[in-house]
ChimeraX commands (.cxc) that place a marker at each C-alpha (Angstrom):
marker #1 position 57.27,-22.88,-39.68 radius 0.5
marker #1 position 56.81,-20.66,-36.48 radius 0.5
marker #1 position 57.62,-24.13,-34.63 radius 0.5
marker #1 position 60.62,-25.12,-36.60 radius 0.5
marker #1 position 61.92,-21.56,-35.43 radius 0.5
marker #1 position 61.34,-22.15,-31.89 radius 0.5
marker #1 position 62.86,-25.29,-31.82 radius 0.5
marker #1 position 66.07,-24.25,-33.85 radius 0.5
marker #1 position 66.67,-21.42,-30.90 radius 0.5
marker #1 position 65.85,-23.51,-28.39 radius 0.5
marker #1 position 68.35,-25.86,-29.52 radius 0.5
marker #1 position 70.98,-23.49,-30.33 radius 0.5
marker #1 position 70.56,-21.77,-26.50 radius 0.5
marker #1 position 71.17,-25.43,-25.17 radius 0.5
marker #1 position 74.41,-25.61,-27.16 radius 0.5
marker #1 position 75.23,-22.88,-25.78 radius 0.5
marker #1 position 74.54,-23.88,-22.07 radius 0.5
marker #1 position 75.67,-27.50,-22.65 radius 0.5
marker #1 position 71.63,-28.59,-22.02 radius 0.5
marker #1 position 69.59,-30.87,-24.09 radius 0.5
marker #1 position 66.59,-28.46,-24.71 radius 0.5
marker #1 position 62.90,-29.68,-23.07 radius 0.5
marker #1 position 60.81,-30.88,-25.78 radius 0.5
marker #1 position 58.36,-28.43,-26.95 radius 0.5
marker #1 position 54.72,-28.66,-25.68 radius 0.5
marker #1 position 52.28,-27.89,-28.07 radius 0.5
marker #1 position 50.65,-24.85,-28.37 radius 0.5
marker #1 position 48.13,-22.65,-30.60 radius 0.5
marker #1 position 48.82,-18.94,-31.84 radius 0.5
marker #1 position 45.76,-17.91,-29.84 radius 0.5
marker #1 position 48.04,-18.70,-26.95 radius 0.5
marker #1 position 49.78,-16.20,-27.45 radius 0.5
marker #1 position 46.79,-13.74,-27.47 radius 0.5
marker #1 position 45.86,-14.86,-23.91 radius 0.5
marker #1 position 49.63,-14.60,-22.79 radius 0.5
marker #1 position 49.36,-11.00,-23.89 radius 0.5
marker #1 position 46.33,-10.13,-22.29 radius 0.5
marker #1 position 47.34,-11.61,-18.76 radius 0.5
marker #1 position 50.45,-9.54,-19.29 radius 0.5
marker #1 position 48.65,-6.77,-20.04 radius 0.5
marker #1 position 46.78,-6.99,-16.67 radius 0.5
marker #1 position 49.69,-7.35,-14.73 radius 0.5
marker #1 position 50.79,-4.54,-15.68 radius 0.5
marker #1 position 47.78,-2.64,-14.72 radius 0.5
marker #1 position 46.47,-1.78,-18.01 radius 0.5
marker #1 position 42.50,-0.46,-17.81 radius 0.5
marker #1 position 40.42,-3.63,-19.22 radius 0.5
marker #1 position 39.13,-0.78,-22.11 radius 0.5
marker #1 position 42.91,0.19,-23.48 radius 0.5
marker #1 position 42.93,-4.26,-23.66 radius 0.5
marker #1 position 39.31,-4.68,-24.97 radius 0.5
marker #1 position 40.65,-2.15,-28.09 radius 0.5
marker #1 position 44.20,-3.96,-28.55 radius 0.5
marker #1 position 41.68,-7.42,-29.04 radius 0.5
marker #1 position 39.48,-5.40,-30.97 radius 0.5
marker #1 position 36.56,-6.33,-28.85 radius 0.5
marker #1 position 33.62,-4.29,-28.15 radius 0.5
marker #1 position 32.96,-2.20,-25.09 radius 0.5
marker #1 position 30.06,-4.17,-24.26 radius 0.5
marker #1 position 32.00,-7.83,-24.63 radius 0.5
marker #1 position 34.96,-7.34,-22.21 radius 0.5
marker #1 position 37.36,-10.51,-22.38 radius 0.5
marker #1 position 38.89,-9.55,-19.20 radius 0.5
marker #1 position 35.59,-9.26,-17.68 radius 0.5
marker #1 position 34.48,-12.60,-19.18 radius 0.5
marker #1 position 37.84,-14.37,-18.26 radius 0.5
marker #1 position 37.11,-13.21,-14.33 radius 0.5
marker #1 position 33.11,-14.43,-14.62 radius 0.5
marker #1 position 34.55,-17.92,-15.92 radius 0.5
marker #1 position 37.03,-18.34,-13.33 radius 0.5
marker #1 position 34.69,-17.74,-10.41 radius 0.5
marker #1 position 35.64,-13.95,-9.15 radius 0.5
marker #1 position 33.37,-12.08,-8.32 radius 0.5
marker #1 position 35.01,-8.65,-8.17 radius 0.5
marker #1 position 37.36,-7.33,-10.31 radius 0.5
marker #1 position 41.28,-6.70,-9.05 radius 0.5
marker #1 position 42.55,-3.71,-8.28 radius 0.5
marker #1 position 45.17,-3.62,-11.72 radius 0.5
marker #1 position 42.19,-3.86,-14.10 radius 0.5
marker #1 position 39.67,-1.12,-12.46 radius 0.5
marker #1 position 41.44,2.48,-12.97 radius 0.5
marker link #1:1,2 radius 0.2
marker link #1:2,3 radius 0.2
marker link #1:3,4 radius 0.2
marker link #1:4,5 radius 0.2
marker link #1:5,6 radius 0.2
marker link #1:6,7 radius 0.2
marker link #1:7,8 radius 0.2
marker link #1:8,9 radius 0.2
marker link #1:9,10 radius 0.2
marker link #1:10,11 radius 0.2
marker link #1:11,12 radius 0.2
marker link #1:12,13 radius 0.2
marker link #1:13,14 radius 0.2
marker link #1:14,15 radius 0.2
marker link #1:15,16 radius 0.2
marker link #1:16,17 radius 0.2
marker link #1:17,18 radius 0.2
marker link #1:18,19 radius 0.2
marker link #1:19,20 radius 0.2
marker link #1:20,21 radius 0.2
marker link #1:21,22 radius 0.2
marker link #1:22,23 radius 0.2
marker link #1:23,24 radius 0.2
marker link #1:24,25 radius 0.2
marker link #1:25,26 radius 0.2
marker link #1:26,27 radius 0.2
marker link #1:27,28 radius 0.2
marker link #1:28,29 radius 0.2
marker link #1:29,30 radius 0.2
marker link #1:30,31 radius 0.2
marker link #1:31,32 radius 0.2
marker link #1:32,33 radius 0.2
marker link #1:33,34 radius 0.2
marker link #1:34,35 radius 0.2
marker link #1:35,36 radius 0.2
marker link #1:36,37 radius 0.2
marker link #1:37,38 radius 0.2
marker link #1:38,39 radius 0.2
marker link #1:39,40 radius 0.2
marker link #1:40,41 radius 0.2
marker link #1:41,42 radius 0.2
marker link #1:42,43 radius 0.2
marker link #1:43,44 radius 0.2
marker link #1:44,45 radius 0.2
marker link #1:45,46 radius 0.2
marker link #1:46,47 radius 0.2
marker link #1:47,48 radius 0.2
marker link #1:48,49 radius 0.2
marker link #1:49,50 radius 0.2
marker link #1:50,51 radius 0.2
marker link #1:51,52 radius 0.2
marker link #1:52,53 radius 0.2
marker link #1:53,54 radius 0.2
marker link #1:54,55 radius 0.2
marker link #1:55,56 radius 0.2
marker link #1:56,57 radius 0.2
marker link #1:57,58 radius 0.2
marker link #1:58,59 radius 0.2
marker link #1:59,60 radius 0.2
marker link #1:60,61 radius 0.2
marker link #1:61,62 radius 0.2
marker link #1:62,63 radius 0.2
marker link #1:63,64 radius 0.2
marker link #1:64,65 radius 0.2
marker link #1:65,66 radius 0.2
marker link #1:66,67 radius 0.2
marker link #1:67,68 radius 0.2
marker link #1:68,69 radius 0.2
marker link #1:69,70 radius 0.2
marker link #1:70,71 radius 0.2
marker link #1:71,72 radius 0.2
marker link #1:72,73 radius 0.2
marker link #1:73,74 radius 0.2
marker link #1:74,75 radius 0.2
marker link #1:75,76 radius 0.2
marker link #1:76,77 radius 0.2
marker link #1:77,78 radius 0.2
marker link #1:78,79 radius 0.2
marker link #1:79,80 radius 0.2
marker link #1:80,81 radius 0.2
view
């Protein structure tokens, strides 16, 4: 349903523009999640205040686990405070 709705703006935005719209790549709900999170730490949000929005534990950090799996070794500045 949540793509139906997505595809019904999308269509009714290119009307409006005089566009065909892109087709729509598929994605997950969980994408969302990680969307949120990356915003999060742009925006310089301590990896803690995140860790409790995902209602993670202190001791399983995603953000911390996210920067181990892509091969960083230190954190960046926006996610130590």
């Amino acid at each position: 349903m949540l793509d139906a709705a997505i595809v019904m703006a999308r269509s009714e935005a290119a009307e409006k523009t005089g566009r065909k719209p892109a087709p729509l790549v598929p994605w997950r709900l969980h994408d969302l999640r990680r969307s949120g999170v990356s915003a999060l730490a742009r925006l310089g949000f301590d990896s803690i205040v995140v860790d409790k929005i995902l209602a993670h534990q202190p001791a399983k950090s995603f953000l911390a686990s996210r920067l181990s799996t892509s091969g960083t070794t230190s954190q960046p500045s926006a996610l130590v405070r």
